[in-house]
DSSP file (Angstrom, degrees, kcal/mol; ACC not computed):
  #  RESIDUE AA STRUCTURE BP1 BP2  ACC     N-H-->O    O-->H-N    N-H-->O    O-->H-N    TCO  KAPPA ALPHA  PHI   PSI    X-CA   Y-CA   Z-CA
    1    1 A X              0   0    0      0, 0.0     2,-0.2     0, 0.0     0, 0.0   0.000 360.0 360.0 360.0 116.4   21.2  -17.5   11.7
    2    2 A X        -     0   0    0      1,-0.0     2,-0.3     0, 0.0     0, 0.0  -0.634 360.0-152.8 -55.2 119.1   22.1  -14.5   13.5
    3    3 A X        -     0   0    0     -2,-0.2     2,-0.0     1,-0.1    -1,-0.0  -0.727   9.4-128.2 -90.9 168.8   23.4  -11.2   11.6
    4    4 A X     >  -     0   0    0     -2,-0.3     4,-0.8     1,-0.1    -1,-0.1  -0.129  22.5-119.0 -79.7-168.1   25.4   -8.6   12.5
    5    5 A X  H  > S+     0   0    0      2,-0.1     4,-1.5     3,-0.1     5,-0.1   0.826 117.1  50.8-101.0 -15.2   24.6   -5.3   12.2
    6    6 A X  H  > S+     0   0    0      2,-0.2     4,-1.7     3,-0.1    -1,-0.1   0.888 111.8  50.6 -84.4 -35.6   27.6   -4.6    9.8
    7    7 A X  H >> S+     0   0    0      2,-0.2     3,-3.7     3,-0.2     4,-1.0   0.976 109.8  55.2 -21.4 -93.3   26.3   -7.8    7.5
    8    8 A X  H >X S+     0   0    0     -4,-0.8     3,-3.5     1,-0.3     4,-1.2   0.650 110.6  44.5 -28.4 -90.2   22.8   -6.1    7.7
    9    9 A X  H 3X S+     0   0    0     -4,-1.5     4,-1.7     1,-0.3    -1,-0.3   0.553 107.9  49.3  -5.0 -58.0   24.2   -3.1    6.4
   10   10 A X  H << S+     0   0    0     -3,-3.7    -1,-0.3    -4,-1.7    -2,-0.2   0.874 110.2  60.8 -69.2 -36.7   26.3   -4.2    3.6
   11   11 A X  H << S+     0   0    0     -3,-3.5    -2,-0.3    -4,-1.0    -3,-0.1   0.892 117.3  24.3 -58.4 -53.4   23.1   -6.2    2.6
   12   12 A X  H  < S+     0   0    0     -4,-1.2     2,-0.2     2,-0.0    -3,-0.2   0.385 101.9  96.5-107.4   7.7   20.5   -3.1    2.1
   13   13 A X     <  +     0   0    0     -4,-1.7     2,-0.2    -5,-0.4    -3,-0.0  -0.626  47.9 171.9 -65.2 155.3   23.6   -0.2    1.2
   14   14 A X        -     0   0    0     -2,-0.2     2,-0.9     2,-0.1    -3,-0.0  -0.884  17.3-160.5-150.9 128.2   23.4   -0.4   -2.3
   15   15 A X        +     0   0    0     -2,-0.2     2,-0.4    43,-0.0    -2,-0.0  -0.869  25.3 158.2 -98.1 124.7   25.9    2.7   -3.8
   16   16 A X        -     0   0    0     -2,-0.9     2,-0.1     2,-0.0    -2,-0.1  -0.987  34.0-130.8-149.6 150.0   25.0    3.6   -7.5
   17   17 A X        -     0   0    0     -2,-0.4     2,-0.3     2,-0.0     0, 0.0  -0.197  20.6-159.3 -77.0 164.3   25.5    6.6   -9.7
   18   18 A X        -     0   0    0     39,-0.2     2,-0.3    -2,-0.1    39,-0.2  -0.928  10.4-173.4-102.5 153.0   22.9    8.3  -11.7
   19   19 A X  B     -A   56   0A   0     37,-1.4    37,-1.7    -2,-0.3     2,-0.3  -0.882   3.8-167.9-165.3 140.8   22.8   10.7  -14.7
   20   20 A X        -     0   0    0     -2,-0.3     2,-0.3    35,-0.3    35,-0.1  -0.706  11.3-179.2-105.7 146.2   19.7   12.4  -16.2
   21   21 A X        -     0   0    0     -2,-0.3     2,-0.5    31,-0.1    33,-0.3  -0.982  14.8-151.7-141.2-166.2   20.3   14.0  -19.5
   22   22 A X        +     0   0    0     -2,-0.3    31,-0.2    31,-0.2    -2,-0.0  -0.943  40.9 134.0-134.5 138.1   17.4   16.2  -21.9
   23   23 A X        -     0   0    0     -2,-0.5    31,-0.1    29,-0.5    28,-0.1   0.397  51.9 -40.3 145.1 148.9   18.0   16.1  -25.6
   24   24 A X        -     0   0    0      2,-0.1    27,-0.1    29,-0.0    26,-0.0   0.866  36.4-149.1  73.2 135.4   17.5   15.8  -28.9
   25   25 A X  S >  S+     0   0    0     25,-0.4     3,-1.4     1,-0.1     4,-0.4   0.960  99.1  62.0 -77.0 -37.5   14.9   12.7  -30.0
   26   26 A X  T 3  S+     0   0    0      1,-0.3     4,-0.3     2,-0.1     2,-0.3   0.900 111.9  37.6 -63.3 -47.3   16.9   12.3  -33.4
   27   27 A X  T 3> S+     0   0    0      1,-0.2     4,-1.3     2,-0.1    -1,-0.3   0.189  83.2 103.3 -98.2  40.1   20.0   11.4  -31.3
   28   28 A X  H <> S+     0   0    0     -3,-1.4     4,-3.4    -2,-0.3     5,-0.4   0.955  81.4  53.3-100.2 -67.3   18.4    9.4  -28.4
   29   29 A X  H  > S+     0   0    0     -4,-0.4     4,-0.7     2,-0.3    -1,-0.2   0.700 110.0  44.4 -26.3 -39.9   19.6    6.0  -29.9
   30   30 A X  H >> S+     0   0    0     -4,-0.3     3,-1.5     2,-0.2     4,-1.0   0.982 116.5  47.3 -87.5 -67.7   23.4    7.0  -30.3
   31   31 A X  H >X S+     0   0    0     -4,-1.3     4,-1.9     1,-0.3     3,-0.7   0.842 111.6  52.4 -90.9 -55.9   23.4    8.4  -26.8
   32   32 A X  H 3X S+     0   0    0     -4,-3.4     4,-2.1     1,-0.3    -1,-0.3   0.897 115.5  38.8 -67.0 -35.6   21.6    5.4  -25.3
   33   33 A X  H <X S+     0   0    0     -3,-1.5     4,-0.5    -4,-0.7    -1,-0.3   0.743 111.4  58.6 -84.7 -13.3   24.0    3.0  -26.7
   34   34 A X  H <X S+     0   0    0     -4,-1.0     4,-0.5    -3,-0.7    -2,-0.2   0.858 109.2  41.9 -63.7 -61.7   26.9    5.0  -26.1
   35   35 A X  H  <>S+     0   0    0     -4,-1.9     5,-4.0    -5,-0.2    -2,-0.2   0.766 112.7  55.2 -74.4 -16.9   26.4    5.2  -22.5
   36   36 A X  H  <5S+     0   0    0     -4,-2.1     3,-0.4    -5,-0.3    -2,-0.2   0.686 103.8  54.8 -76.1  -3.2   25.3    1.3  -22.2
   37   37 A X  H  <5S+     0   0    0     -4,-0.5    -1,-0.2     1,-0.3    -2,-0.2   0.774 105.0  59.1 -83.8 -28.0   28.8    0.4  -24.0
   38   38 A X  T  <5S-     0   0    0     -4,-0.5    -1,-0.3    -3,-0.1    -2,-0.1  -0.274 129.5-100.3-110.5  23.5   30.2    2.6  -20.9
   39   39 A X  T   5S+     0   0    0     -3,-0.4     2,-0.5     1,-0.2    -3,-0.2   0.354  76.8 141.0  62.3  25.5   28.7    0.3  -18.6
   40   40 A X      < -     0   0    0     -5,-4.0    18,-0.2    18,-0.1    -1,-0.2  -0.884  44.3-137.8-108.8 141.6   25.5    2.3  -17.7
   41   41 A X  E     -B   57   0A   0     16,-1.2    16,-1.6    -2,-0.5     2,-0.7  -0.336  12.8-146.6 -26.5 110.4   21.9    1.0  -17.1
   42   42 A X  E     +B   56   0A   0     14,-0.2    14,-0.2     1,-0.2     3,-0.1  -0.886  25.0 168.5-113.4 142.0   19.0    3.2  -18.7
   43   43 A X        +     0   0    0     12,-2.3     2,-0.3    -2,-0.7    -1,-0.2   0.558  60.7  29.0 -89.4 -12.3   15.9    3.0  -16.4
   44   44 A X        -     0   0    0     11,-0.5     2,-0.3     2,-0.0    -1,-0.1  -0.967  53.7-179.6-158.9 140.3   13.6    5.6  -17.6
   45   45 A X        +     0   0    0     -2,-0.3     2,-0.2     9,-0.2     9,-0.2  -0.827  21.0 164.5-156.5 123.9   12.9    7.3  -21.3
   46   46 A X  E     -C   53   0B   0      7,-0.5     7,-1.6    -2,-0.3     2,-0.6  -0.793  37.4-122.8-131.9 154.8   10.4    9.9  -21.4
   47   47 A X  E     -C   52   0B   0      5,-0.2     2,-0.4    -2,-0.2     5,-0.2  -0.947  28.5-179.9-115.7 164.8    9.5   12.5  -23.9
   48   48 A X  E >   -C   51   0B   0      3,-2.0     3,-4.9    -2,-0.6    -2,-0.0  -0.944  69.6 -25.3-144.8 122.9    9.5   16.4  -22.5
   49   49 A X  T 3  S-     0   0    0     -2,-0.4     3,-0.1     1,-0.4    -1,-0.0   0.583 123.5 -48.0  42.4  68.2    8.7   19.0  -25.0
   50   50 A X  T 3  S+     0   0    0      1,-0.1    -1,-0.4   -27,-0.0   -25,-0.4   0.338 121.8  97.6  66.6  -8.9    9.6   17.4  -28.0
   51   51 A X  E <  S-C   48   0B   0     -3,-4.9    -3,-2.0   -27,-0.1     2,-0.9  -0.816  74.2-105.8-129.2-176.6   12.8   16.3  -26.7
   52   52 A X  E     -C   47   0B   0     -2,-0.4     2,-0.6    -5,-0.2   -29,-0.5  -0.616  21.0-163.9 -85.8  90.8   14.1   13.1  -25.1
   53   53 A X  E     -C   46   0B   0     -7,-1.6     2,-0.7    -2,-0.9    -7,-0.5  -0.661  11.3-178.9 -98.9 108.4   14.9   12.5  -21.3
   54   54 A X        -     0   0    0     -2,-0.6     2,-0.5   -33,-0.3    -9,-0.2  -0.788   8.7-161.5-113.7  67.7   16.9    9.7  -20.6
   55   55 A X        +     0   0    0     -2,-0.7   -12,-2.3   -35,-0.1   -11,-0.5  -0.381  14.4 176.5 -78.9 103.0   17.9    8.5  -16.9
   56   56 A X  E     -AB  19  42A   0    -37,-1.7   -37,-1.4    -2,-0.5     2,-0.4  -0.665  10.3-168.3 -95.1 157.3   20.6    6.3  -16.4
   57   57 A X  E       B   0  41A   0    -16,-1.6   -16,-1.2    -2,-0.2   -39,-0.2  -0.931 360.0 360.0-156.3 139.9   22.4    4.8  -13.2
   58   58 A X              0   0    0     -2,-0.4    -1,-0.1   -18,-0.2   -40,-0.1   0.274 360.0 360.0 -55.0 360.0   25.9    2.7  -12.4
């Protein structure tokens, strides 16, 4: 099976959103569930100077 190149294309675009945010550890829980109710992913949780960074993506 032969593709096309516009197939090809549609196969390895992939379009998604991202969002970083920094703060507070105390509220890291509400803010994680908040944005997963809102239909985002989180991929990464790190801590940074005492406070929380949290990466999420659509």
């Amino acid at each position: 099976m032969k593709l096309t190149d516009d197939q090809i294309r549609s196969i390895m675009t992939k379009e998604s959103k991202s969002k970083t945010l920094l703060i507070d550890s105390k509220n890291a829980g509400k803010t994680i569930e908040f944005y997963e109710k809102d239909g985002w992913k989180l991929v990464k949780q790190s801590e940074v100077n005492g406070r929380t960074k949290l990466t999420f993506i659509k």
